[in-house]
LOGU-849362 format. One line per 8 residues: number of its first residue (from 1); for each residue x, y, z of N, C-alpha, C. Coordinates in steps of 0.001 Angstrom, whole numbers, plus 500000, padded with zeros to 6 digits. Atoms other than C-alpha are relative to their C-alpha. Layout:
<rs>
NUM) X,Y,Z,X,Y,Z,X,Y,Z; ...;
</rs>
This chain:
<rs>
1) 500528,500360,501319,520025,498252,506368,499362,498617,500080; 500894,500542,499973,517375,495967,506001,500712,498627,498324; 499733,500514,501182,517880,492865,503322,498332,499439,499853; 501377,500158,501134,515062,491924,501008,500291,498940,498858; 500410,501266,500834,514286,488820,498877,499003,499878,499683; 501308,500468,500605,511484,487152,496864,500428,499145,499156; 500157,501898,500909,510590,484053,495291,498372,499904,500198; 501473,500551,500705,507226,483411,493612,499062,501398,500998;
9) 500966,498915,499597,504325,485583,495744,500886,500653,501238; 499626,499442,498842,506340,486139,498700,501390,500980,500237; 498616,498839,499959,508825,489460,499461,500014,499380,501678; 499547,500248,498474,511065,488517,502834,500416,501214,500152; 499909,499057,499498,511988,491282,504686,500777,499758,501497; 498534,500643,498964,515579,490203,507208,499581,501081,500887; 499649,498739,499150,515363,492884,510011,500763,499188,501336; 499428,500290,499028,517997,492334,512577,500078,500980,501262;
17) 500466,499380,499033,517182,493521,515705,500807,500153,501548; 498965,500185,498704,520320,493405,518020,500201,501569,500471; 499473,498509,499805,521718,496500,519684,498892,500622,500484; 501492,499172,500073,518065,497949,520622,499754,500521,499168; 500477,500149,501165,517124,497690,517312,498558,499698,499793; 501273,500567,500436,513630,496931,518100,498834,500232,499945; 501581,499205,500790,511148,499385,516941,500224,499770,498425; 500291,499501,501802,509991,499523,513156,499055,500410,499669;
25) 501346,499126,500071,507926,501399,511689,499936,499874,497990; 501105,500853,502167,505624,500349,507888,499433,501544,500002; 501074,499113,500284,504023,503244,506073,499211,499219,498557; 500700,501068,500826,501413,501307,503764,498765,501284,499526; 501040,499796,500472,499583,503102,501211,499946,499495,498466; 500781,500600,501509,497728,502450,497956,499294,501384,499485; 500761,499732,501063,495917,504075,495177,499977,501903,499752; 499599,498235,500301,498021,507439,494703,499610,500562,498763;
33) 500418,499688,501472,496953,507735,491117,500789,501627,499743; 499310,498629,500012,499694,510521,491126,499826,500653,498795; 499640,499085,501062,499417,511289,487699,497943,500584,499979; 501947,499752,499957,494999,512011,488210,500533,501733,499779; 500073,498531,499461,494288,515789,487809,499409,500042,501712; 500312,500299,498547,492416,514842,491366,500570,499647,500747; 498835,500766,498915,495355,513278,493117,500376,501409,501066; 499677,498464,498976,496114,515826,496122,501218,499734,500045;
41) 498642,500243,500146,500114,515829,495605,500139,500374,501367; 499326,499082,498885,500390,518305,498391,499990,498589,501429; 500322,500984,499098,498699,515551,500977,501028,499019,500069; 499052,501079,500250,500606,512493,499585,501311,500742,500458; 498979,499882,499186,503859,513833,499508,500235,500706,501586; 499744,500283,498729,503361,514915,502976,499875,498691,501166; 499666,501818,498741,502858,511150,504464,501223,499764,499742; 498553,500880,500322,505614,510335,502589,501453,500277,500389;
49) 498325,499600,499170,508048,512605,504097,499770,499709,501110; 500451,500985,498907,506391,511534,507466,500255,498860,500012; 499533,501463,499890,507185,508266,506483,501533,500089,500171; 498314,499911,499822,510856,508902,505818,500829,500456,500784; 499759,499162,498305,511312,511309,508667,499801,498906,501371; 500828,500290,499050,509835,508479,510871,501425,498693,499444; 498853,501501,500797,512875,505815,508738,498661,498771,499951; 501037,500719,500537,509743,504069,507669,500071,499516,498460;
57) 499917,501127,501369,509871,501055,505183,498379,500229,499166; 501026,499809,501193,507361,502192,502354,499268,498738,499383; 500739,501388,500820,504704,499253,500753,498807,501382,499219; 500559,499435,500868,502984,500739,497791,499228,499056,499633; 500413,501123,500896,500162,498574,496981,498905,500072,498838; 500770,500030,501390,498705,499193,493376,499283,501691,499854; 500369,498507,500079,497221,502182,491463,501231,500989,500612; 499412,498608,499906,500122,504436,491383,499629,500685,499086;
65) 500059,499378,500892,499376,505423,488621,498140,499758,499460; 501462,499819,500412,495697,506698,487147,500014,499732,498393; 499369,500270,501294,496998,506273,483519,498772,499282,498756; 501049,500558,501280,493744,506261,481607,499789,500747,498560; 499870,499113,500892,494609,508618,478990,500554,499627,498508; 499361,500681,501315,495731,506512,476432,499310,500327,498843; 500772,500070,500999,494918,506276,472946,498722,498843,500116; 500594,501335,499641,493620,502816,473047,498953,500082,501463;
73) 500848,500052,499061,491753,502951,476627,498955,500810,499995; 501461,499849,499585,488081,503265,476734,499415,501321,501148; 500308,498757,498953,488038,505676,479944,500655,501195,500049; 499094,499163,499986,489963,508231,478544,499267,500772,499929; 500907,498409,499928,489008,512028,479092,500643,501159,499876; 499667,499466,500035,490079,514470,477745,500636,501861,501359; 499754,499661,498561,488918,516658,481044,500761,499505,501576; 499547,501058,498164,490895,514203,483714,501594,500108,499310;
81) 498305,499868,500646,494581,514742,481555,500520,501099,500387; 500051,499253,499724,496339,517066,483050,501185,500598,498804; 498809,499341,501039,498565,519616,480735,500754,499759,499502; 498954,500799,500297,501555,518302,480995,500417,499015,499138; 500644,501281,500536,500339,514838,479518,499993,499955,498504; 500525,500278,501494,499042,515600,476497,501301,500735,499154; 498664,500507,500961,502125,514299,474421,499944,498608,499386; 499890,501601,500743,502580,511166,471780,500224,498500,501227;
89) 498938,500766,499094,505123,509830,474625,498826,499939,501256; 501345,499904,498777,501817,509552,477211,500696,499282,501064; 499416,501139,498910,503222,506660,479021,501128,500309,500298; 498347,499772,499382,506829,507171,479149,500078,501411,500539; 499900,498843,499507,506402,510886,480130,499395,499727,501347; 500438,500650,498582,503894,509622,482893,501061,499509,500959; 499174,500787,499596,506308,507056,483919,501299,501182,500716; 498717,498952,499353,509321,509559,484310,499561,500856,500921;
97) 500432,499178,499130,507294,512231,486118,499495,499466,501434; 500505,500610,498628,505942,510039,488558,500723,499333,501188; 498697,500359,499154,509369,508356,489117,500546,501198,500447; 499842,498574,499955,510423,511966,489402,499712,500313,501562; 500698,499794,498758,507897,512688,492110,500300,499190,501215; 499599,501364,499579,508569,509162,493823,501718,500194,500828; 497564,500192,499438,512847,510234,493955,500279,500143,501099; 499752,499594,498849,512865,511532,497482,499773,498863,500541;
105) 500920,501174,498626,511253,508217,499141,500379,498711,498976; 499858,501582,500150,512955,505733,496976,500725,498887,500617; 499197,500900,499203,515469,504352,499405,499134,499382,501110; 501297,500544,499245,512448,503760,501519,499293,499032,499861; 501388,500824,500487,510064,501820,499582,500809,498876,499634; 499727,501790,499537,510681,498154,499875,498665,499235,498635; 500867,500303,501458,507483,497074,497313,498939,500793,499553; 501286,499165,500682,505669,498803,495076,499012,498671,498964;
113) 500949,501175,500239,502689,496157,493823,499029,500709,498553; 501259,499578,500985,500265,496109,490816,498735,500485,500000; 501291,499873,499426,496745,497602,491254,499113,499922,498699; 500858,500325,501293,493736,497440,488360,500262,501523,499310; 499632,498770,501368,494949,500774,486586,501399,499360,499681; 498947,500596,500800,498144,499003,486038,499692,498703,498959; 500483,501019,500708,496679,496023,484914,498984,500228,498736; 501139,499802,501322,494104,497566,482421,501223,500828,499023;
121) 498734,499874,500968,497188,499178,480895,500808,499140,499603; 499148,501604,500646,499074,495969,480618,499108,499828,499418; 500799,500538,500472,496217,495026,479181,499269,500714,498438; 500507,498844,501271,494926,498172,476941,501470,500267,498818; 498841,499727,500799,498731,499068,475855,501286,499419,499905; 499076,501313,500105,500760,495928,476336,501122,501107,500567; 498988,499223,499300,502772,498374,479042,499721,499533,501110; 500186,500010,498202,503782,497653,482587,500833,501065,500394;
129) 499509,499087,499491,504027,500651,484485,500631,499904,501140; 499619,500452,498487,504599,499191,487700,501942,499707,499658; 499058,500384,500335,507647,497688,485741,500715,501302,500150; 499965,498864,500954,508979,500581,483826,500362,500992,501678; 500349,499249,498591,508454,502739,487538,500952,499313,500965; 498840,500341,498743,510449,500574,489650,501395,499649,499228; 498806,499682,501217,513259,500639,486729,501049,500773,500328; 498779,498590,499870,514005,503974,487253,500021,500308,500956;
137) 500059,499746,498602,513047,504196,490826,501577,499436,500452; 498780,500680,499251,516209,501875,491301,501051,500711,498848; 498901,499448,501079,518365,502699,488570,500419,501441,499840; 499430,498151,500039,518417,506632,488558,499723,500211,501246; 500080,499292,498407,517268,507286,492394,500440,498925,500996; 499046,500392,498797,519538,504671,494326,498438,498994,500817; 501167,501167,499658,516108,502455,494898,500835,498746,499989; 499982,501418,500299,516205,498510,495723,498922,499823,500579;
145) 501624,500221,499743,512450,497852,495554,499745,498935,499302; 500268,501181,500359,510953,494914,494757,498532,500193,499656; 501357,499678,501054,507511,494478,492123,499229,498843,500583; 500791,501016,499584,504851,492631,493888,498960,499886,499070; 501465,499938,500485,501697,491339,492381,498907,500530,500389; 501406,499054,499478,498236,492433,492466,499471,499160,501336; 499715,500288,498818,498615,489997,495841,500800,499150,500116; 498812,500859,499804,500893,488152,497552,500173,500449,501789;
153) 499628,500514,498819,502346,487832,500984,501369,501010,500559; 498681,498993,499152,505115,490104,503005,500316,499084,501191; 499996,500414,498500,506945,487985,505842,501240,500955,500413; 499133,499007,498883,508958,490139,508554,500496,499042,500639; 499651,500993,498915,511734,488150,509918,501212,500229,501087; 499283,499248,499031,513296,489009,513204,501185,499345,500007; 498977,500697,499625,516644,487935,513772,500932,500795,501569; 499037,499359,499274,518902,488936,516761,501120,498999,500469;
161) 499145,500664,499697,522331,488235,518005,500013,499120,501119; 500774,500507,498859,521276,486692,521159,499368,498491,499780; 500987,500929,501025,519214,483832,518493,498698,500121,500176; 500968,499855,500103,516017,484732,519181,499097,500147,498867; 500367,499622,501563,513892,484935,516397,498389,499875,499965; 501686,500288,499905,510110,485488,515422,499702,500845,498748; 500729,499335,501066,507667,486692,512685,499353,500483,499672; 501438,499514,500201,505139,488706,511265,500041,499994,498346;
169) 501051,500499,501867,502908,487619,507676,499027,500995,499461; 500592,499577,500367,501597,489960,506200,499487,499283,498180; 500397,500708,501045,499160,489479,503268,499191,501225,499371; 500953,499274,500329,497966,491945,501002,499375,499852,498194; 500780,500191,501604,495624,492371,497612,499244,501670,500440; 499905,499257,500273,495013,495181,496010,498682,500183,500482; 501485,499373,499721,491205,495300,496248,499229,499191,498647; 501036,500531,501040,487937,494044,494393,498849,500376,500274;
177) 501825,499637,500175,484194,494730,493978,500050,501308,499901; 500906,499000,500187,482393,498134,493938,500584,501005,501070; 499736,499126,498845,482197,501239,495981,499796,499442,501065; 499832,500300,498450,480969,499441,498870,498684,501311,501409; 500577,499246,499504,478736,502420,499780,499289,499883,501834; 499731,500449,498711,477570,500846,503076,500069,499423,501016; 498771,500711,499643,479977,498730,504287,501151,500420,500195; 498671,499333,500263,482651,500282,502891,501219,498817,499616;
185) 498932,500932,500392,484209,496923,502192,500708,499188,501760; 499439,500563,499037,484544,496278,505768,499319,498380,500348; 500476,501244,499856,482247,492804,505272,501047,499026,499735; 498772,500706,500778,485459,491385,503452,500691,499455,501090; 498425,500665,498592,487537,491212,506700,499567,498491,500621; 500340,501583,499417,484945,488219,507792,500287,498821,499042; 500083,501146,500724,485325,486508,504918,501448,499944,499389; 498351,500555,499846,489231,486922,504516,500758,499362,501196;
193) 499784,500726,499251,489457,485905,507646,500051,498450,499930; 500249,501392,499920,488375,482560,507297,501003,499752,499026; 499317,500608,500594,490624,481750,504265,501810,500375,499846; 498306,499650,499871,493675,483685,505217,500549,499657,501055; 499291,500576,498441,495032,481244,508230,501327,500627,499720; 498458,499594,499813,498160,482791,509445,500065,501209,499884; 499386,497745,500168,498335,486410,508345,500013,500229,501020; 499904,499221,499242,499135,488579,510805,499074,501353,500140;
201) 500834,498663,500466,497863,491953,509097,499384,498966,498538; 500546,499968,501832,495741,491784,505706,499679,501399,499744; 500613,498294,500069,495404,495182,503905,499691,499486,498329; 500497,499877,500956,493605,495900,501167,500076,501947,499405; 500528,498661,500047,492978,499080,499207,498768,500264,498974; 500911,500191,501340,490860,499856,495709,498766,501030,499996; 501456,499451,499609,487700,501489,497441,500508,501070,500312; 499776,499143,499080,489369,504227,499095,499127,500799,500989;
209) 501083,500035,498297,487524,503946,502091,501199,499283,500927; 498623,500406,498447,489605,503708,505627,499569,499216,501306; 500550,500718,498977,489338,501197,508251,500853,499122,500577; 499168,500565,499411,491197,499361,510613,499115,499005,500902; 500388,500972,498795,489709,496082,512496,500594,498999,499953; 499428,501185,499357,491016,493679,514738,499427,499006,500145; 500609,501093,499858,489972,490356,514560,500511,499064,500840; 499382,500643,499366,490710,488365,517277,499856,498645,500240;
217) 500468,501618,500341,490956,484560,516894,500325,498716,501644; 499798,500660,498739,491133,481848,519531,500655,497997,499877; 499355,501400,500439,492869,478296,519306,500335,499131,501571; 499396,500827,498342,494109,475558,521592,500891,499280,499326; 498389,499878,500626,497907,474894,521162,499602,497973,500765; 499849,501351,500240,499123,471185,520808,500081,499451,501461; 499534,500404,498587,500192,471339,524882,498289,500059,500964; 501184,499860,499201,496133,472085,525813,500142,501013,500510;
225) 499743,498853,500063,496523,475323,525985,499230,501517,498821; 501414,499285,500688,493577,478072,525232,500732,501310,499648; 499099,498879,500070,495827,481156,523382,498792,501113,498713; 500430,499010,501174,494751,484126,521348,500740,500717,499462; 499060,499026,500290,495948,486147,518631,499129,500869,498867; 500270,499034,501084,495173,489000,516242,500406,500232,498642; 500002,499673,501816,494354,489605,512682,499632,501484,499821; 500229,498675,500404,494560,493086,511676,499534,500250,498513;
233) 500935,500102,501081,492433,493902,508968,500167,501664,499732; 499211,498645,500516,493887,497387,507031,498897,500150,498873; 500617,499723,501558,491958,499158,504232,500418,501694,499934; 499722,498745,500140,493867,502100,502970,499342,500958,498852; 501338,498983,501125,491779,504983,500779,501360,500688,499011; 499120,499401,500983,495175,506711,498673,499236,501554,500308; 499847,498441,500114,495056,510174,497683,499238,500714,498677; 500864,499641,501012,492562,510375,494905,498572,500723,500261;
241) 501568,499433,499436,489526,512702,495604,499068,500579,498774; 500656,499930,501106,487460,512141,492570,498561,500614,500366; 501083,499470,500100,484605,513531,493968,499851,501601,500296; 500086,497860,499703,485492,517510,494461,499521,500003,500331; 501320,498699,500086,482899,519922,494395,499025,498759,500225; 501275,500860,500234,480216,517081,494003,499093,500687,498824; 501276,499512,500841,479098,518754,490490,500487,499201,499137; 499745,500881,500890,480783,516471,488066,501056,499107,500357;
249) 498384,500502,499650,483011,513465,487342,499251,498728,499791; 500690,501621,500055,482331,509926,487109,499517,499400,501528; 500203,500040,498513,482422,509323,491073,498356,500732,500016; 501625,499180,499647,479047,511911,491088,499454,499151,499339; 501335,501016,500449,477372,510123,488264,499680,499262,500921; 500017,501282,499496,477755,507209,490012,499290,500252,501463; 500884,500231,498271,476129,508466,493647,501266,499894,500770; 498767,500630,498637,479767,507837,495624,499978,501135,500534;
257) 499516,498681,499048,480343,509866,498438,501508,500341,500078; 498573,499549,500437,483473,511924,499051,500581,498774,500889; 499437,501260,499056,486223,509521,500540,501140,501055,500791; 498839,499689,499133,488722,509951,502922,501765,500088,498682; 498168,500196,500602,492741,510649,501922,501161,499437,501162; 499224,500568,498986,495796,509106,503645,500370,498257,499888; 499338,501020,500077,497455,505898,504254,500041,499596,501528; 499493,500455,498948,498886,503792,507858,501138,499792,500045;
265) 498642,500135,499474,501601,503438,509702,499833,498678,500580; 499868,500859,499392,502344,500279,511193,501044,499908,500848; 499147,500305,499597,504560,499636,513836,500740,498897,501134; 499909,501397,499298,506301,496380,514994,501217,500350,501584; 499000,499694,498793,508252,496096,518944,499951,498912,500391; 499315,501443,499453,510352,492967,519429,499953,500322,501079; 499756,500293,498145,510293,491962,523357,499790,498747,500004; 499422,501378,500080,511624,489167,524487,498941,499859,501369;
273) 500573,500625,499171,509632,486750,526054,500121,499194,500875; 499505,501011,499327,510137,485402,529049,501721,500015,500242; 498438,500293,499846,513658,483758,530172,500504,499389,498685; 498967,500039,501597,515803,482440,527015,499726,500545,499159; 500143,499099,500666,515725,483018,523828,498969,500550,498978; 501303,499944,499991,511926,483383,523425,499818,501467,499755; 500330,498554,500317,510784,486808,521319,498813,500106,499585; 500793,500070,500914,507824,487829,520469,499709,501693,499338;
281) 500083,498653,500914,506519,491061,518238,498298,500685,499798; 500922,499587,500033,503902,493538,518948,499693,500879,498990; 500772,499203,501371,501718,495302,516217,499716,500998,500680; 501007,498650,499757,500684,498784,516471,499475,500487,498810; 500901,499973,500974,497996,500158,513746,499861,501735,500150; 500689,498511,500022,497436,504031,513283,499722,500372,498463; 500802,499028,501615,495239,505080,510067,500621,501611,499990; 499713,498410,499729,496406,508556,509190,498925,500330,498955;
289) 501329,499805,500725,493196,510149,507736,500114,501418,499923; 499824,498668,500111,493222,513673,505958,498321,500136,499555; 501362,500096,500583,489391,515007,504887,500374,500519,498619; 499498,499500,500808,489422,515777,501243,499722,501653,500189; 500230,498294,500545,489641,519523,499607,499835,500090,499184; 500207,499746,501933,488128,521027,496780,501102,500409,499487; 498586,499860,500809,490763,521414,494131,499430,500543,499158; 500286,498792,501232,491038,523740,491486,500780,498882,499193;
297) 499149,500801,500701,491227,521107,488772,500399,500937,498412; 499141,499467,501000,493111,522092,485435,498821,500188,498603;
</rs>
């Protein structure tokens, strides 16, 4: 068992790594919009039992929820609500069903984060779902998850009995700008680079567009000493495939092409460096990428 803390932007994350304890394995996705009529359930919950099957620490970052159906919100549609939904109780029925869906993989998930459909609901219906969602995630399904912001910081900190000890920083935000059509949002990684000294990984999501690059940086250590290290640069796409068929929808107006579905795995492997008690911690990166499917929406 893993311990978990936070204070102000940053969730810690204790992993003790004695005993040959020293694989781990991250499943990191974003922008499930589980409650969408377009959300592919079937897809999602199959990473997610892949994740749990795999004892993979869950990061949820923003957009769980599609939750534009409100009275009050502007982008509501009567065609994008699915059956179920249309009730007074919009939100709190949402909320339960999604925690619902969520129950199998809550001992897993470590933070679930804000994304801009949560925030335009804080904002449209003075509701936090994110809240409200990790409530009952802990309280009725045996969850201890922690509510990140729409960014903030993840550090991984190794400990073993031995004293060795080392880290990995992660840094993520939910996402910003446009579709991205082509780019895809992968121009961002040069220019988070430069102001995110230290991260380890940065992931993003928002666009759901998929991409994984390594940025590799170069320094000279205080002893004169020419070292390199890697910035992993994540952009996960969720499970929303707003563009079907390509005959309607807001995605078509708009010209977007179909996107990818799926999420990453990450996985960290303490090895000790060298003679004493010198550790350090390798990254591994695998995108898991499904193509979408037309759906028979409701």
């Amino acid at each position: 068992m893993n311990d978990f803390d936070q204070k102000g932007a940053v969730t810690t994350v204790r992993i003790d790594y004695s005993g040959g304890n020293t694989e781990h394995t991250l499943f990191l996705a974003s922008d499930l919009h589980v409650d969408a009529t377009t959300c592919n359930r079937a897809v999602m919950l199959s990473d997610l039992q892949d994740a749990v099957s795999k004892n993979a620490m869950i990061f949820l970052f923003g957009d769980i929820f599609d939750a534009m159906q409100g009275r009050f919100d502007p982008r509501r549609s009567l065609d994008e609500l699915r059956p179920e939904y249309r009730r007074n109780d919009y939100y709190d029925f949402v909320v339960k069903d999604v925690a619902k869906i969520l129950s199998p993989f809550a001992k897993n998930i470590v933070l679930i984060s804000d994304g801009n459909h949560e925030t335009a609901t804080l904002k449209n219906a003075n509701i936090s779902l994110t809240d409200r969602l990790i409530w009952m995630l802990n309280t009725q399904y045996g969850g201890n998850i922690q509510h990140g912001g729409y960014g903030g910081w993840i550090r991984f900190m190794f400990e073993g009995a031995s004293g060795g000890r080392t880290s990995i920083k992660m840094k993520y935000h939910h996402g910003f700008g446009g579709d991205a059509p082509v780019t895809r949002g992968v121009i961002q990684t040069n220019r988070q680079a430069v102001y995110l000294d230290g991260a380890d990984i940065v992931v993003n999501g928002h666009n759901h567009s998929s991409y994984w690059v390594p940025i590799v940086k170069e320094t000279l250590t205080n002893s004169g000493n020419v070292i390199f290290s890697t910035q992993h640069h994540i952009r996960i796409p969720g499970y929303k495939n707003e563009y079907n068929d390509g005959t309607r929808g807001w995605a078509v107006e708009r010209g977007m092409p179909p996107k990818p579905l799926g999420g990453t795995f990450v996985t960290f492997d303490v090895r000790h460096a060298g003679r004493g008690k010198s550790v350090t911690c390798q990254i591994g990166v695998q995108p898991v990428v499904h193509e979408p499917a037309v759906m028979e929406l409701f």
